[in-house]
C-alpha distance (Angstrom), angle and dihedral (degrees) to the residues before:
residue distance angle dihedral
X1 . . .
X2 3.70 . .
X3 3.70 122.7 .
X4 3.52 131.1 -156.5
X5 4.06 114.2 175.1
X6 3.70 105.6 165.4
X7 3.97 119.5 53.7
X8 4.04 118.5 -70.3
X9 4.02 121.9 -156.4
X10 4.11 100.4 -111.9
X11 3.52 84.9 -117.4
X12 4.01 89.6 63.6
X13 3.98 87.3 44.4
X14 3.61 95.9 50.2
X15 3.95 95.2 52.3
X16 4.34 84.1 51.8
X17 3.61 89.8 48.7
X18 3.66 103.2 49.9
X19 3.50 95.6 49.4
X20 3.66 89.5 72.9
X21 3.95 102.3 -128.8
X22 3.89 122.0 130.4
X23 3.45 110.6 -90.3
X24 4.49 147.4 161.0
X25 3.10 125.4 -145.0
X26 4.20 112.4 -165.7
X27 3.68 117.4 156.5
X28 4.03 90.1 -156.1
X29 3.26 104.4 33.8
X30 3.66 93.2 106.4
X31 4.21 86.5 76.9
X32 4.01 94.4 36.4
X33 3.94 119.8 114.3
X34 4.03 85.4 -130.9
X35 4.08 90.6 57.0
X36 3.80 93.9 97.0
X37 3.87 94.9 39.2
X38 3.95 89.5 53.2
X39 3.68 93.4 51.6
X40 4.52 84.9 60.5
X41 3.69 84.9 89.2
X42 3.67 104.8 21.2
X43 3.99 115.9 125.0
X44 4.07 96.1 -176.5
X45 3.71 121.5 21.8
X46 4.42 113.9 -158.6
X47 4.10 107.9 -159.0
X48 3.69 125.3 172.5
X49 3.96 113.2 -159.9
X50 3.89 95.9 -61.1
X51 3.54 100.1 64.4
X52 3.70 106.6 86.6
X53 3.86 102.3 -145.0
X54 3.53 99.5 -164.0
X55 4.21 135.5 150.5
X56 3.89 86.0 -87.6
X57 3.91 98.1 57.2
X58 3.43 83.5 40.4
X59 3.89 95.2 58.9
X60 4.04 81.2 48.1
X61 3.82 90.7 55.9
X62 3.70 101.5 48.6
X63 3.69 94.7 154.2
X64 3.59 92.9 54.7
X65 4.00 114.9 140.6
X66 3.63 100.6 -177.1
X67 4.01 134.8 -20.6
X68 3.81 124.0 -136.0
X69 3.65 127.5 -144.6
X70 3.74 120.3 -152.7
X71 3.66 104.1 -151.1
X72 4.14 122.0 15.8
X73 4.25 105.1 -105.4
X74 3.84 109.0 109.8
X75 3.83 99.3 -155.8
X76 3.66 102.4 110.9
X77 5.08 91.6 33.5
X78 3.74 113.6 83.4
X79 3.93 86.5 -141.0
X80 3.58 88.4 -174.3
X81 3.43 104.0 53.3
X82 3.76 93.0 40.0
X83 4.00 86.2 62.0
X84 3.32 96.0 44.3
X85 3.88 93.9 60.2
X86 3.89 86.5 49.0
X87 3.93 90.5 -115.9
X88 3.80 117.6 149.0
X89 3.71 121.8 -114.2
X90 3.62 123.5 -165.4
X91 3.94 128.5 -175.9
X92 3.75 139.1 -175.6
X93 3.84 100.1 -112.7
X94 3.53 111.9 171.0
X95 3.98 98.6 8.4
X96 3.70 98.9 111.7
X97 3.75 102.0 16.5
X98 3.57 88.8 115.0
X99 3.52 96.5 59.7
X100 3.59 95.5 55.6
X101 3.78 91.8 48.8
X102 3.77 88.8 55.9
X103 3.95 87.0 44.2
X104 4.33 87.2 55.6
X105 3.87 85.7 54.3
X106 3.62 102.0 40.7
X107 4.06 85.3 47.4
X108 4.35 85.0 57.7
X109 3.71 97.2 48.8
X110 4.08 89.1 47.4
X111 3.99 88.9 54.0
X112 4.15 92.3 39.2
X113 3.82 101.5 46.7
X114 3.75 110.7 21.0
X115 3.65 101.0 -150.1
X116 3.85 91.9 156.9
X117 3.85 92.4 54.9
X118 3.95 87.9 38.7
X119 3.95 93.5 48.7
X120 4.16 86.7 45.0
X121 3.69 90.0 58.2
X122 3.79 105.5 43.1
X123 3.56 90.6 54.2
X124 3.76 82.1 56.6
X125 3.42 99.2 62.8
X126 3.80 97.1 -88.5
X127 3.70 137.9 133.2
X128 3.94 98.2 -174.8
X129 4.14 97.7 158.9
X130 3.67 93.6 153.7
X131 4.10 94.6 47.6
X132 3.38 89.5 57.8
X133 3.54 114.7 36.9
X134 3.76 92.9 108.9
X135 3.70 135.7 -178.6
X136 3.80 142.9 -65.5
X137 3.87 136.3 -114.5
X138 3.06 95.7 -144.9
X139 4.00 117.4 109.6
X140 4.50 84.6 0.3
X141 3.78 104.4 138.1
X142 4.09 102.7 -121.9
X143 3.98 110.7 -157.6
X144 3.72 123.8 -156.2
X145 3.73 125.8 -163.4
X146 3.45 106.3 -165.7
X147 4.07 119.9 26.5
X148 3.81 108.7 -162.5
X149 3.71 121.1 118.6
X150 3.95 104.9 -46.4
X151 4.05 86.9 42.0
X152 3.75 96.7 50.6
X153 4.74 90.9 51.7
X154 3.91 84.4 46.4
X155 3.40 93.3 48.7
X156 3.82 91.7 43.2
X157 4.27 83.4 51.8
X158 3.20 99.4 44.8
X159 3.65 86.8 52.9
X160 3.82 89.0 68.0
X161 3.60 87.1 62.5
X162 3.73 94.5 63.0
X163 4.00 87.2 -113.8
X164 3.82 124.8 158.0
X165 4.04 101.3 -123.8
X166 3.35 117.1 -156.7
X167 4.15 124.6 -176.3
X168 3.61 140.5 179.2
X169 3.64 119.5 -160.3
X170 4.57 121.9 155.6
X171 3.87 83.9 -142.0
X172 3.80 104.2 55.5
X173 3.48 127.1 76.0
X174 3.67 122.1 -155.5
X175 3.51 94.0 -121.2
X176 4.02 102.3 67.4
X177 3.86 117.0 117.5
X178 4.21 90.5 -116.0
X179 3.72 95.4 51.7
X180 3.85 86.6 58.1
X181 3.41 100.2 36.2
X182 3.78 94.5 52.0
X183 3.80 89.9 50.9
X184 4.12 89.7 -116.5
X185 3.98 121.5 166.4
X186 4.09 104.3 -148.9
X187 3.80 113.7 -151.8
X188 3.23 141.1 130.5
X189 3.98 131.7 -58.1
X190 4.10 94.8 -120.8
X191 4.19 83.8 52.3
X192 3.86 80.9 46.6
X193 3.95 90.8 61.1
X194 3.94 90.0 38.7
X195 3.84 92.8 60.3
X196 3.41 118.5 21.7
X197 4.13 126.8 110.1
X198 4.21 80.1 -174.4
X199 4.31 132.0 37.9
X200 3.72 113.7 -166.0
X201 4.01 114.1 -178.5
X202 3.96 112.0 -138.7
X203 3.94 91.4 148.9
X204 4.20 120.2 121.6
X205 3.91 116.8 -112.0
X206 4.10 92.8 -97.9
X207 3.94 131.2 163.4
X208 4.03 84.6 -113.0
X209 4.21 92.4 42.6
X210 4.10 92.8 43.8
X211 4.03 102.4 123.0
X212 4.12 87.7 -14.5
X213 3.88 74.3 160.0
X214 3.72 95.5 74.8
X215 3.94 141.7 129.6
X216 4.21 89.0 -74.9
X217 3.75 96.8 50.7
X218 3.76 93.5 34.4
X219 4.34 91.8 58.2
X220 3.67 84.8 44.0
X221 3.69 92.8 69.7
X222 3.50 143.7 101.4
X223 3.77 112.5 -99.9
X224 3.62 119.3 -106.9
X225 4.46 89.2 18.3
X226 3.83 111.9 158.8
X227 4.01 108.4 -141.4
X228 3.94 118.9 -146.8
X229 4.08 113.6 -163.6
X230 4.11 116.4 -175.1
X231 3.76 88.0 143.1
X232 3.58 109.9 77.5
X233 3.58 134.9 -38.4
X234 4.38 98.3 -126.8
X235 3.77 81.6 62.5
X236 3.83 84.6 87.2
X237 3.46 132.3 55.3
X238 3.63 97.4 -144.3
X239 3.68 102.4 -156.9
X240 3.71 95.7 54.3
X241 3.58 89.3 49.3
X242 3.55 93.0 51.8
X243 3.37 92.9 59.9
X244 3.68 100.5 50.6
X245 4.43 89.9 51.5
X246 4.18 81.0 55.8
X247 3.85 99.2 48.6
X248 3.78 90.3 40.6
X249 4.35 102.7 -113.5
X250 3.64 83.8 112.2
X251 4.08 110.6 54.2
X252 4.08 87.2 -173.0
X253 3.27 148.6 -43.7
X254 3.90 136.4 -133.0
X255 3.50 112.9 -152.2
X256 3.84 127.3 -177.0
X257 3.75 97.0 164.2
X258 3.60 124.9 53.9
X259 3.62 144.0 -173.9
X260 2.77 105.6 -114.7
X261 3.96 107.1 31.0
X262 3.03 117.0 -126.4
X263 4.22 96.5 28.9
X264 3.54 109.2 -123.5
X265 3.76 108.3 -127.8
X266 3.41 98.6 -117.2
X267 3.72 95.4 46.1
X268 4.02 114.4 128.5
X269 3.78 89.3 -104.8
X270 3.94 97.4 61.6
X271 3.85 84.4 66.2
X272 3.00 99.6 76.5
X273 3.95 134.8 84.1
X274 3.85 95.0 -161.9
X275 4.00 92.1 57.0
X276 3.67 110.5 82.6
X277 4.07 107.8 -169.7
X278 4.04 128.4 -161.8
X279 3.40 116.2 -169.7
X280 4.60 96.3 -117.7
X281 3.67 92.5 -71.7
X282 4.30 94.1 126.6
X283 4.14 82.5 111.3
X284 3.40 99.6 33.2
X285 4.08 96.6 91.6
X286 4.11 98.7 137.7
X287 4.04 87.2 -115.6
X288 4.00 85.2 54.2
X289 3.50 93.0 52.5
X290 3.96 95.2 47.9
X291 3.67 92.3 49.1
X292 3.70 94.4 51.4
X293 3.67 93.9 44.2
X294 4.24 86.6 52.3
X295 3.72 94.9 43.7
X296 3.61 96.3 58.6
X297 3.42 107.4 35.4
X298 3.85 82.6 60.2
X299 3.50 99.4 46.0
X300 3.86 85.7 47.8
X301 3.61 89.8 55.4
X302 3.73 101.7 39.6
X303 4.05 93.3 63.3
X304 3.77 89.6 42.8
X305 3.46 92.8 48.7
X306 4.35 86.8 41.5
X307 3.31 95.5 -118.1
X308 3.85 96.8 123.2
């Protein structure tokens, strides 16, 4: 039996159902009282992020061959104990990196040309050309903390713009053939803050990256830097970040990840005119969600079918 408790791009679900093994499909099962008797018989178990895959689910699903995760954040899968009980785990690494790349550029062009705000205020009557004339890419300083997949295709974008890109990563070295190629400038995170016009956060949620964005890192950047977070919302401490959007050090800050999730509407954050909040949809492009659907739904069924 095949379980999927969180919700599965029709794509994903079609690949499950063809291939002829027993399977449910329940978008909220993941907060039903039955969850934990389902899993008894279970063989594969599909989660998104709401499903907390933990050693007590686990005990639950004692049968379980292999667990798939629809997206690539490990906050809610006990890796460890997963691997330690020799169950497979398969994720959809790379399957909407693309979309979040796209999301890191679209998020520059809303801070450097204001079309929104521009758009708002002819249809009020005005005719504000000089307010909102804004300012180029071009030759902006783009800093990314964090240079796996997603940081590597918005490097490669923001390339296109004629943007210096820095990025600081502990396992790159300076030295591999993509850092060249893609024109990237490794250093480290406080040079990050010193130099870059624009922050985007591609860093894990780590004891040592917890609020990385905090009243240290904050002073130790440039004035008038627009900060970009797709990563995870503890990155930031909010407060501190608050502050620096009032007094100005900040300009803005697009944030697609929150902490909490959702954002509460009277949360510190909200107060703000300079903070422009999505609610974690950077990945979830239709085309994203297709190809993560497909990618684990075969990898599911590839181990329990032994091919992998």
């Amino acid at each position: 039996m095949i379980i999927i408790s969180e919700f599965i791009h029709p794509n994903g679900l079609d690949i499950i159902q063809a291939s002829g093994l027993p399977h449910q499909y329940d978008p909220d099962l993941w907060q039903s009282d039955t969850f934990h008797a389902v899993l008894k018989e279970a063989k594969a178990l599909i989660v998104r992020n709401q499903t907390q895959v933990n050693q007590t689910l686990l005990d639950h699903g004692s049968h379980l061959k292999v667990v798939g995760r629809l997206g690539v954040g490990l906050d809610n899968i006990d890796l460890k104990t997963i691997q330690g009980r020799n169950i497979g785990f398969v994720d959809a690494r790379g399957a909407n990196a693309a979309s979040v790349a796209e999301y890191v550029i679209a998020a520059m062009l809303h801070c450097s040309r204001k079309i929104f705000a521009a758009d708002a205020d002819v249809k009020q009557g005005g005719w504000h050309r000089a307010a909102f004339g804004g300012f180029e890419l071009r030759g902006k300083t783009l800093g990314l903390i964090g240079l796996g997949d997603i940081g590597l295709r918005v490097a490669r974008r923001a390339n296109a713009f004629d943007m210096n890109v820095l990025a600081s990563d502990p396992v790159r070295h300076h030295k591999e053939a993509v850092i060249e190629e893609n024109h990237i400038h490794l250093t480290s995170a406080e040079e990050i803050f010193k130099q870059s016009d624009f922050i985007s956060l591609h860093a894990p949620l780590l004891d040592s990256t917890r609020q990385m964005i905090n009243e240290t890192s904050i002073a130790a950047m440039k004035q008038g830097v627009y900060l970009i977070n797709t990563a995870r919302g503890e990155l930031i401490d909010s407060q501190t970040l608050s502050s620096a959007l009032t007094s100005g050090h900040v300009a803005g800050a697009v944030l697609d990840v929150t902490d909490p999730e959702p954002l509460p509407a009277d949360h510190i954050l909200n107060r703000s005119p300079h903070v422009w909040v999505s609610p974690h949809i950077a990945g979830l492009t239709e085309e994203a969600q297709a190809q993560v659907g497909i990618q684990v739904a075969q990898g599911v069924l590839n181990i329990l079918k032994g091919l992998k």
